[in-house]
N, C-alpha and C positions, 0 to 999 in steps of 0.2 A: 165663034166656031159653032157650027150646027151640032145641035144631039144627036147620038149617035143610040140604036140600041144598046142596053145594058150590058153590060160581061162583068160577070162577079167573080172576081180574085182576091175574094178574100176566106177563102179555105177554111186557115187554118182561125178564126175565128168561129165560123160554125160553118158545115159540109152543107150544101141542099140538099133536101131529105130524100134518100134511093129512094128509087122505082120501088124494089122488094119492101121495104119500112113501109111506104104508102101502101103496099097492097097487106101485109101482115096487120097493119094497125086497123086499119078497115077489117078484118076478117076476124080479129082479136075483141074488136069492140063488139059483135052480135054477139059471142060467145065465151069471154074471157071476161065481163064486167060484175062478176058477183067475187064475193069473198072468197080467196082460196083457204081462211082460216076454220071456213064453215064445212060440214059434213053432208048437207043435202047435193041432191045434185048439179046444180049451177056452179055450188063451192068447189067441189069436186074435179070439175069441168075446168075452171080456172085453175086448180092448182096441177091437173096434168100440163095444162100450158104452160103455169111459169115453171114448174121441174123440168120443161122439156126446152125450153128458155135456157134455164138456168147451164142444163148440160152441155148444152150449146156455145154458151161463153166461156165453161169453163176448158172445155174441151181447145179450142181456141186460143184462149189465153193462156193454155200449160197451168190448169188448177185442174182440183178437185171441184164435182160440185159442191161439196157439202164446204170449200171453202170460199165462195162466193156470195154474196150479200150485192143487193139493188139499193141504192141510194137515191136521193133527187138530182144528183147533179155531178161533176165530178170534183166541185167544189167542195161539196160536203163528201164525197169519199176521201179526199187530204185528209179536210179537216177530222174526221172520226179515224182516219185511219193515223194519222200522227201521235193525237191526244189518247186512243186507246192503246196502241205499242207503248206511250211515253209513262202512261198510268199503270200499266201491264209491269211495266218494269219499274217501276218508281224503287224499288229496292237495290237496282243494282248500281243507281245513280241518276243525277236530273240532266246530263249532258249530252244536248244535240247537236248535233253534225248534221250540214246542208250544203250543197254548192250556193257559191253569189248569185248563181243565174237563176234560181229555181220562181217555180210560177210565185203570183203574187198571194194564193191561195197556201203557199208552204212559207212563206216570209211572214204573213199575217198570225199563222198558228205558233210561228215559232218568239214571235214577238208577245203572244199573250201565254207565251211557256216562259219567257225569260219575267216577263212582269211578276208572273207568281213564283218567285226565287228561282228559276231555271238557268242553265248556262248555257251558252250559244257557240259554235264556230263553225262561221263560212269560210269555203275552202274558193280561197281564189278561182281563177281558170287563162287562160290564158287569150292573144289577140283574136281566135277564131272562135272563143264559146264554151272551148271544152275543158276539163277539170284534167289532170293530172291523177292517174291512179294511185300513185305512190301518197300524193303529198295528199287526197281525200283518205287513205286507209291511214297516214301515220296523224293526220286530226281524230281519230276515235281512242280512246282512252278505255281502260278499266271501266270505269262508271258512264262510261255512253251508255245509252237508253237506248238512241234509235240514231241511225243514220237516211241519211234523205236524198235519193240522186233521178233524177229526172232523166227518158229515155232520148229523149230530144228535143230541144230547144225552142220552146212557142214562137220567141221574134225572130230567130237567126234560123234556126233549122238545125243545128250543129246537131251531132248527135253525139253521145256521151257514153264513154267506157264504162255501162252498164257491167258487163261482164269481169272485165278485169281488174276492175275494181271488187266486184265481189268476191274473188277468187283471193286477191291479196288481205282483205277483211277475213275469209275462213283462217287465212295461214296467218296473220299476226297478232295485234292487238286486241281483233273484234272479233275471234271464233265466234263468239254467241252474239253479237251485234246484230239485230234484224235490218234490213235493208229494205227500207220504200222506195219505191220505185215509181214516182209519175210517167205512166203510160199515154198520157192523154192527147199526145200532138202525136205516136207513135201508132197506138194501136191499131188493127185493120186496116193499114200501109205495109208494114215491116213485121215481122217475128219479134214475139218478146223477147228481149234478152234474156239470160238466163242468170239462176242468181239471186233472183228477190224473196224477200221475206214477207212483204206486204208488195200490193200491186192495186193503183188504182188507173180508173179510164173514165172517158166520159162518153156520149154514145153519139149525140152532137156533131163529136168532130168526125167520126166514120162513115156519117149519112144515117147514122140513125136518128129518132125523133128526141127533141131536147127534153131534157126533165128524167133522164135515166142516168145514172152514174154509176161505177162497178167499185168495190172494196174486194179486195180475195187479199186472205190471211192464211198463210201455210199452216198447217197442222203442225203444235210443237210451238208456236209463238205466242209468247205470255199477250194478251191481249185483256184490257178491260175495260169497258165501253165506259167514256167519259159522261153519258146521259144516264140518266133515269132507267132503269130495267125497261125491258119489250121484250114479248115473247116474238115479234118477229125478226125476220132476216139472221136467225140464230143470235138475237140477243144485242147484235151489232148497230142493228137500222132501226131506230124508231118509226113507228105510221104506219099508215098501210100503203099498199104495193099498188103499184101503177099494172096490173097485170099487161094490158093491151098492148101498152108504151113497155116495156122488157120486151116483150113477143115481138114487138117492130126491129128492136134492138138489137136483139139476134138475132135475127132473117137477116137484117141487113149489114152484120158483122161478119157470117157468113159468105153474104154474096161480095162484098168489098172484099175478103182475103180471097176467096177463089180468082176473082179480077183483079188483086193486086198488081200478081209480075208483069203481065202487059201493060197494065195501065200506068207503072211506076214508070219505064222504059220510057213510054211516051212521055211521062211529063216530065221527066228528068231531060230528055232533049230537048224541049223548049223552056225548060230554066237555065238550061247548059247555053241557048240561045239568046235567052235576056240577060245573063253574068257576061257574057262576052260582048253585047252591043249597047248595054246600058254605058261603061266607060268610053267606048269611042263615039258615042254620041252625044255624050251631055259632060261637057267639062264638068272638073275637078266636083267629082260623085265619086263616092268610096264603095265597093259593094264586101259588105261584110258577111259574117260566120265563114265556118270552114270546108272550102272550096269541093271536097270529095266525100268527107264523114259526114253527109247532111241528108234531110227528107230530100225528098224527090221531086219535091212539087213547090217548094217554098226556097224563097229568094230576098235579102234585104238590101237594100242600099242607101245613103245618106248622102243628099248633095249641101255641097258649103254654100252659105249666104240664103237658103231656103227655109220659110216658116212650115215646118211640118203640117200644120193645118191648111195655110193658102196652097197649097200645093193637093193637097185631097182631095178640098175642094173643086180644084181646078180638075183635077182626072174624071170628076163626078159626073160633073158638068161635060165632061169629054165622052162619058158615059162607060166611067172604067170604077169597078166598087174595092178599094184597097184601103189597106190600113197602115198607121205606121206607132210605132213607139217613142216619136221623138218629145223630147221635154216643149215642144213647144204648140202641142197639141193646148185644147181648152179644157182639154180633161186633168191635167195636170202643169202646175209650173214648177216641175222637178223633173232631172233627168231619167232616161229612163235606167231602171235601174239593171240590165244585161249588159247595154250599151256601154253603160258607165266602169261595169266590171270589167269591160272586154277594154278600155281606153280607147274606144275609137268613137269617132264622128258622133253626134247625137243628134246636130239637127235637119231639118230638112230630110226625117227615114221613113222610107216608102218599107212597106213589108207588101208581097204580091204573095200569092199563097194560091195557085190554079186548082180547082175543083176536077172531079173527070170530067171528063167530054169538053176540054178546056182544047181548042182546035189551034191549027198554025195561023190560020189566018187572024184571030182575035189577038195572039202575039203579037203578031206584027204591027197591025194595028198602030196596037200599045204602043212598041217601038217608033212608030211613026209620030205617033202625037206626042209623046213623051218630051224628047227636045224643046220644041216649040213652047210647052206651057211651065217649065224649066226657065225657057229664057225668059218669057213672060213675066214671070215671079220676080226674077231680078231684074228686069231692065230698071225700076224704078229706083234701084239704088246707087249706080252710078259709079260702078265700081273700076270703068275706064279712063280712071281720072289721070290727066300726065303727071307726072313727077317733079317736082320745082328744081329750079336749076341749080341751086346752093343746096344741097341735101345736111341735113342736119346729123350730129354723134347722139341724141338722143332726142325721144319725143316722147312725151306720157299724155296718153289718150283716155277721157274721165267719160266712162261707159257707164258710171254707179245711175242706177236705178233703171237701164234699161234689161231687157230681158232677151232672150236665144231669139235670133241670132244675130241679134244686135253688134253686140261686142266684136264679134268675130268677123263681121261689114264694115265696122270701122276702124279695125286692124288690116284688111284686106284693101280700102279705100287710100289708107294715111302710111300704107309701109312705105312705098317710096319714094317719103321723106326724109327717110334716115340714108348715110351712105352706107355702104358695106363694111361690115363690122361693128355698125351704130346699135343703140339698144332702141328697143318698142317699149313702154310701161304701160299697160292695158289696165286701168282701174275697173274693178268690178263687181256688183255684189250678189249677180245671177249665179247661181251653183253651176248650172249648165256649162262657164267661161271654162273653168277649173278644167273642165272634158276638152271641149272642142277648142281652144288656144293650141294644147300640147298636140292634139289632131292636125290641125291647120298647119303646124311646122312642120309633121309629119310627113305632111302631103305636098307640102310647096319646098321642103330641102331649107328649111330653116333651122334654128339650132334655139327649143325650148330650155330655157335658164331657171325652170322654178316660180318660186313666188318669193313675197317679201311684203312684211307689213303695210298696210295700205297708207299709216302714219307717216312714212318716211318721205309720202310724196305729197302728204299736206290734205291728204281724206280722212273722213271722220269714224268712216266705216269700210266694208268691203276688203279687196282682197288685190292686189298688186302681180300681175303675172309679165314675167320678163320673158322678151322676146329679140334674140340678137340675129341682125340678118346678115346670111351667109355670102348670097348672091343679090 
C-alpha cells in the first residue's frame, strides 16, 4: 500500500502544540527568561509573567492562584501531589483509596506508599471504565489519608463521577478525606468537576508545550511536601520555573477552553462515526469504554486474533499515528491494566484519540484502510479452518509458553472440534489468556466455565481455562 500523508490520532497521548503556545513561548523567551526569584528588573519582568500565568490557570481550572504550583510534568504533580496529601496527613492514617483504572503515574505512587507500611484499596469499576460512587465513598475509611479519582480515562475516555462521588465522601465516611483529582486527559476540553481537594493537569495534552505540569491544593488541605524544603512554587515544587514554557501553558489553556464547545461537537461526531463503522466493518472488534460519559475526541477498540503491535505498525505505514494499550505491545508482556479491570478484550486495542482540526475526510480515510490491514494481520493464521466430521466431547489445547494472542487463535482455529456442549481446555501461562478467553465467549455466545489447575490436565505450569461450547 502506498504512503499516505501523515494524520496524527494520537491526542490523547500528547496534543500538537497550539498556534497561541508557539506564539506565547516565542514572546516569553525575549522577555521572561531571567529569574522571577530575583528583584532587578529582568526578575521582575519574569515574575509579572508567571503571576499573570499563574492567574490564568487558576482562574480556569476553579483555584485560587495562590493555590497553584508549576511542576515539570503532570507525572510529577501525581507524584508530589499524592505523597504530599499522604505525608500531610500521615496522623489521621496511611490508607489510600484509588480507582483500578487510574494512570500508571497514581498506581506507581501508590505501590511505593504500600512498600513503606501503607494500605491500598482499588475500587473496582465496571464493563465501561467507570467507578461506582457509592462503592468508591464506602472504600474510604476513618484513617484514609487521601482518596484518588481520575477525571477521565486516558485509554477508554470514560469519564468518571468526579462529582458525585465527592458529594457522597463530604456526607459519609470521608467528610475530611481530600480528593485528587487527575485532570490530565480532561483539562481544556471539559469543565473541571467540582469537588476536588487536590487537582493535577499536565499542559501537553491541551496543546500546551511539554515539561509544564499543574498541582492546585485547596486552602485548608494538610499538605507536606515529601522533598527537601524550596522556597519555590510555595514550598510544593522544587527547581526553578520554566517561566516561558507556563506563559505558553496558559495562552494555550485559554485559547483551547474558549474553542472547546465547537470543537468538542465536531469531534464527538466523527468518534460517534468511527464507534459505529469500526463494528460493521471489521469483524469480531469490541469497541470499548462507555458509549455517552466519554472525551469527545477519544475512542478505543480491540479486535480478536490481532497483535496490538503488527497492527500499529500496519496503520503507520498506512500513515495513521495511533496508539494502543494492548498486552501485546513490545513495551510491555502484561495486560493492560484498565482493560484488565474493565474484563474486556485486551488484544489487538487500537486507542485513536483525534487532535483539533482532525477533518471528515482523514476519518474516513481511516475507515477505509482500516478493514483491509485487519484482514491482513490475520490472514496468516488460518482461522477458516473446516470442522472435522466426528466432533469431539472434549479437547485441551497446550498454549503454555505462547503469548496474546496466541492462545485465543488457537481456541478460535480448534473450536469446532468439539460438539455442542463439548468442553475446550486452553492451557496457558500468558496472564493476557485469563482476560481475553472469558472475552472471546463473550463475544462469540459461548459459555466461559472458569479455570482449574493446569496439573489436572498433565502441565507443569500455567493455568487451565474451560470453555464449553454453546452453539
Amino acid at each position: 500500500m502506498p504512503s499516505s500523508p501523515n494524520v496524527y490520532f494520537d491526542a490523547a497521548s500528547t496534543a500538537p502544540l497550539h498556534p497561541v503556545a508557539r506564539q506565547a513561548l516565542t514572546a516569553a523567551l525575549d522577555e521572561g527568561w531571567a529569574d522571577p526569584a530575583r528583584l532587578h528588573r529582568s526578575g521582575r519582568q519574569a515574575r509579572m509573567l508567571l503571576d499573570a500565568a499563574r492567574e490564568t490557570v487558576a482562574e480556569l481550572l476553579g483555584a485560587r492562584p495562590d493555590e497553584v504550583s508549576f511542576t515539570t510534568s503532570g507525572t510529577q504533580a501525581v507524584q508530589l501531589g499524592v505523597l504530599g496529601a499522604l505525608r500531610g496527613r500521615r496522623r489521621t492514617g496511611r490508607h489510600l483509596v484509588h480507582s483500578a483504572v487510574e494512570h500508571s503515574s497514581v498506581l506507581h505512587t501508590a505501590e511505593l506508599h504500600e512498600a513503606d507500611g501503607g494500605e491500598l484499596t482499588a475500587v473496582p469499576v465496571d464493563r465501561t471504565g467507570r467507578v461506582s460512587p457509592e462503592e468508591f465513598a464506602a472504600a474510604v475509611r476513618p484513617d484514609t489519608a487521601l482518596a484518588v479519582l481520575q477525571s477521565a480515562n486516558h485509554e477508554v475516555g470514560t469519564l468518571q463521577p468526579v462529582a458525585e462521588t465527592a458529594e457522597l465522601l463530604r456526607a459519609g465516611a470521608g467528610p475530611d478525606c481530600p480528593l485528587l483529582v487527575d485532570a490530565a486527559q480532561s483539562a481544556g476540553r471539559l469543565p473541571v468537576p467540582a469537588g476536588w481537594s487536590l487537582l493535577t493537569a499536565s499542559a501537553h495534552k491541551w496543546g500546551g508545550p511539554a515539561g509544564v505540569g499543574v498541582l492546585a491544593v485547596r486552602k485548608g488541605v494538610r499538605f507536606s511536601s515529601a522533598l527537601p524544603a524550596d522556597e519555590r512554587e510555595s514550598g510544593r515544587v522544587p527547581g526553578y520555573v520554566n517561566v516561558p514554557a507556563v506563559v505558553a501553558a496558559a495562552a494555550s489553556l485559554r485559547a483551547v477552553r474558549a474553542e472547546a464547545a465547537a470543537e468538542n461537537a465536531r469531534l464527538h461526531a466523527l468518534v460517534e462515526r468511527i464507534r459505529a463503522a469500526v463494528p460493521r466493518l471489521v469483524p469480531e472488534v469490541e469497541v470499548v469504554g462507555d458509549p455517552v460519559r466519554r472525551l469527545p475526541h477519544l475512542v478505543t477498540f480491540s479486535c480478536l486474533y490481532v497483535d496490538g503491535e503488527v497492527l500499529l505498525t500496519e496503520l503507520d505505514r498506512a500513515g495513521f499515528a495511533v496508539s494502543s494499550g494492548s498486552s501485546c505491545t513490545s513495551s510491555t508482556l502484561t495486560p493492560s491494566h484498565v482493560l484488565a479491570a474493565m474484563g474486556v478484550l485486551t488484544e489487538g486495542n487500537v486507542r485513536v484519540s483525534l487532535p483539533a482540526g482532525t477533518t471528515g475526510e482523514q476519518v474516513d480515510r481511516f475507515l477505509a484502510v482500516l478493514p483491509e490491514l485487519v484482514a491482513r494481520v490475520r490472514a496468516p493464521l488460518g482461522l477458516d479452518l473446516p470442522a472435522p466430521a466426528a466432533p469431539a466431547a472434549e479437547l485441551v489445547l497446550d498454549a503454555l509458553g505462547k503469548r496474546c494472542p496466541l492462545p485465543v487463535i488457537e481456541l478460535a482455529k480448534r473450536f469446532g472440534e468439539v460438539a455442542p456442549g463439548g468442553l475446550v481446555v486452553v492451557l496457558a501461562d500468558d496472564e493476557a489468556a485469563r482476560l481475553d478467553i472469558p472475552a472471546w465467549c463473550g463475544m462469540r455466545g459461548q459459555s466461559y466455565e472458569g479455570e482449574a489447575p493446569a496439573a489436572d490436565f498433565g502441565a507443569d505450569r500455567g493455568c487451565a481455562y474451560l470453555v464449553r461450547r454453546v452453539s
